[in-house]
C-alpha positions as CSV (number, residue, x, y, z in Angstrom):
1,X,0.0,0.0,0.0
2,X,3.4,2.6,-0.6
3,X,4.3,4.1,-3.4
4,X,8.3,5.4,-3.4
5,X,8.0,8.6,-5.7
6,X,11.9,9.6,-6.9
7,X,12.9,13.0,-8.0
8,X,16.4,14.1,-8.3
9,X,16.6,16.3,-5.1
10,X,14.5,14.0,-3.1
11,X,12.8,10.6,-2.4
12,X,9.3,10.3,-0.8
13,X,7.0,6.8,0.8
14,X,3.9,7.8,0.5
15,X,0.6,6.1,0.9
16,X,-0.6,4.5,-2.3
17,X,-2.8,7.6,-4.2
18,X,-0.8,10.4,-2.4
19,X,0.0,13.1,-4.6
20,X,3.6,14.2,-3.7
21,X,3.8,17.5,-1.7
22,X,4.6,20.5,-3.9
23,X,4.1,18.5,-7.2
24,X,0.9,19.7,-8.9
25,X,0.3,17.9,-12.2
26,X,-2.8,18.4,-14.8
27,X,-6.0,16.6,-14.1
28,X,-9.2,16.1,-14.8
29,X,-12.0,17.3,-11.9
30,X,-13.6,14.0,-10.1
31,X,-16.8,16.5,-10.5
32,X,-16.3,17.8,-14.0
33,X,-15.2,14.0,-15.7
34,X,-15.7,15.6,-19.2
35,X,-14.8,19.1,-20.7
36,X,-15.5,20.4,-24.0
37,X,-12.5,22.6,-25.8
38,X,-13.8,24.4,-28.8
39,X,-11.4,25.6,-31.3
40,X,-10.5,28.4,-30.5
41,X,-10.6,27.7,-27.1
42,X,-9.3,27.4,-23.9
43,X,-10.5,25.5,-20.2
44,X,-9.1,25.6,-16.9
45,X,-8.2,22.3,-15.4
46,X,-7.8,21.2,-11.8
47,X,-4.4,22.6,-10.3
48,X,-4.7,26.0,-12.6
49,X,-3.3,24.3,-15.5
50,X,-5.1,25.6,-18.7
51,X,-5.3,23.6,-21.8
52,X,-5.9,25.5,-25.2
53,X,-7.0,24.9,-29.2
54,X,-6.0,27.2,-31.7
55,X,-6.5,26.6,-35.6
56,X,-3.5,27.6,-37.8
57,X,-3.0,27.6,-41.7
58,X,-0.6,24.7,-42.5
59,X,1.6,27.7,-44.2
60,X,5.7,26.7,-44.9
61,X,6.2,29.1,-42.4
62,X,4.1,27.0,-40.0
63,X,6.2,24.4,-40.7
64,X,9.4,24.4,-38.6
65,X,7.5,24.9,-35.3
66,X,6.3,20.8,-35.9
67,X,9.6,20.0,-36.0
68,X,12.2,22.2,-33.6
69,X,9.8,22.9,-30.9
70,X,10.6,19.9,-28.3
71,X,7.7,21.3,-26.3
72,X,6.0,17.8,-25.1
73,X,3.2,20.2,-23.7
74,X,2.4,21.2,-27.1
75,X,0.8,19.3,-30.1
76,X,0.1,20.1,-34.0
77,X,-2.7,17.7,-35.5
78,X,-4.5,18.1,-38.9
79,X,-6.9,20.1,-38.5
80,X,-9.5,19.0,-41.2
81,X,-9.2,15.8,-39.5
82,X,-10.1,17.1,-36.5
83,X,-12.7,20.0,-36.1
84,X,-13.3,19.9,-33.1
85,X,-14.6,20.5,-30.5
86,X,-12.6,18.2,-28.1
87,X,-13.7,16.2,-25.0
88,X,-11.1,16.8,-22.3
89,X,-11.5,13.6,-20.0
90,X,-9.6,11.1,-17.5
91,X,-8.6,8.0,-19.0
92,X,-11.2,4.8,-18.8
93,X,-10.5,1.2,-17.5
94,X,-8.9,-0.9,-20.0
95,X,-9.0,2.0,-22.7
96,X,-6.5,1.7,-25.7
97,X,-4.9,4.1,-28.3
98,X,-2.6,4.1,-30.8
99,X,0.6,6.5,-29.8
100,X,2.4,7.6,-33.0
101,X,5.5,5.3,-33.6
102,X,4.3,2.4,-32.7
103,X,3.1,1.9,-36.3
104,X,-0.9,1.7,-36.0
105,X,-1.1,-0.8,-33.0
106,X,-3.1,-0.1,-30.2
107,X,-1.8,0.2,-26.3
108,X,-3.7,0.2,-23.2
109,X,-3.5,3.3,-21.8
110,X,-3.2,2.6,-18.5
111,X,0.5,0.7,-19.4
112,X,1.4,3.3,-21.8
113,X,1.3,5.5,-18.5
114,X,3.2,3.3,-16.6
115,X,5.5,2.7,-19.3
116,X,6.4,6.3,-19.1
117,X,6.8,5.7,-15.4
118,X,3.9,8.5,-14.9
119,X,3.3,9.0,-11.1
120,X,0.5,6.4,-9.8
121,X,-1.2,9.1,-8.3
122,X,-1.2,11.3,-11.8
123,X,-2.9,8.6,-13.9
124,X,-6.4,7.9,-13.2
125,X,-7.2,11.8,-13.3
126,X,-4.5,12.9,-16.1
127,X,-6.3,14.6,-19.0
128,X,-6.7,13.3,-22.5
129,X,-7.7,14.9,-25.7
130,X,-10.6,13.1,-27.1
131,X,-12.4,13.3,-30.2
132,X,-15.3,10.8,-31.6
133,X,-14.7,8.4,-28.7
134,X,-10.3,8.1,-29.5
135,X,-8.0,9.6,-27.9
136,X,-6.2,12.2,-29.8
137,X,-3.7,13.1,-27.3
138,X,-2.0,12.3,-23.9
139,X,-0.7,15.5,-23.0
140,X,3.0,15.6,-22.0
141,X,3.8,12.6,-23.8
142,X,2.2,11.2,-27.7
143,X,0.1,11.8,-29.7
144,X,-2.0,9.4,-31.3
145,X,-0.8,7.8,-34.9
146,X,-4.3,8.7,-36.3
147,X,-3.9,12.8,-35.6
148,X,-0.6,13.0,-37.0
149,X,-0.4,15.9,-39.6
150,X,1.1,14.4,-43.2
151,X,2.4,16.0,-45.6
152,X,-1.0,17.2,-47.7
153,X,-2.4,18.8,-44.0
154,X,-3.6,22.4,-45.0
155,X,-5.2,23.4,-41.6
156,X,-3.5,22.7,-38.2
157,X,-5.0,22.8,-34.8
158,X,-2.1,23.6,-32.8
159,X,-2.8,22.2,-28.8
160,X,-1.5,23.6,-25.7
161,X,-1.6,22.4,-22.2
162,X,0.3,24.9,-19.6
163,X,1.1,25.2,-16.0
164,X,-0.3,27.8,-13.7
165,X,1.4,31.1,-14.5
166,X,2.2,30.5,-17.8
């Protein structure tokens, strides 16, 4: 019933489900399980971390920012694909997806989290982008194979999750 939580400065034993003190991560509401993000739009999540949509022309200009921005808080996906709006929601028990590079096959969700050695306590509330029923996007980490923008993409919804203050 621990959980040993290891950051470089510090370890902590915590109770299994503990969030580690001074660690605030994005999540998902217990009372608010499902958000809608228009786009354009932006919604508050719990801890003050926003989440935001914003539709781009796929210009060359536009280009450069898919590849030399190593922002994992930040996504590009075709947007005529994707209209939106999105459904912001917690992950569901024994949900898959299909992370880009992993060539089309599906993962549960739940190990692609652990896989990624996500904090126990972070995963049942962390947000996902959703559209149609799939998920789109785990914020921080992939997006999914089916979003990805190719190379005849003319409209881009660019996706943004940030920390309080930012």
């Amino acid at each position: 019933g621990l959980q040993i939580v290891r950051r470089p400065d510090r370890i902590w034993i915590l109770r299994d489900g503990a969030q580690v003190p001074g660690v605030s991560w994005p999540s998902v509401s217990a009372d608010k399980r499902e958000l809608e993000l228009d786009v354009p739009g932006e919604i508050v999540l719990s801890n003050g971390w926003t989440l935001t949509a914003e539709k781009m022309d796929a210009t060359l200009s536009a280009w450069p920012a898919l590849f030399e921005d190593p922002d994992e808080f930040q996504a590009m996906i075709d947007g005529a694909a994707f209209p939106g709006p999105f459904t912001i929601r917690s992950r569901k028990s024994g949900e898959r997806f299909r992370p880009l590079g992993l060539e089309g096959q599906s993962q549960k969700i739940s190990d692609f989290m652990i896989n990624l050695k996500l904090p126990a306590g972070a995963r049942s509330s962390w947000p996902l982008v959703d559209y149609g029923g799939e998920v789109v996007w785990v914020p921080g980490f992939r997006l999914a194979d089916h979003a990805r923008v190719r190379p005849n993409t003319r409209t881009l919804i660019r996706l943004c999750m940030r920390p309080p203050g930012l």
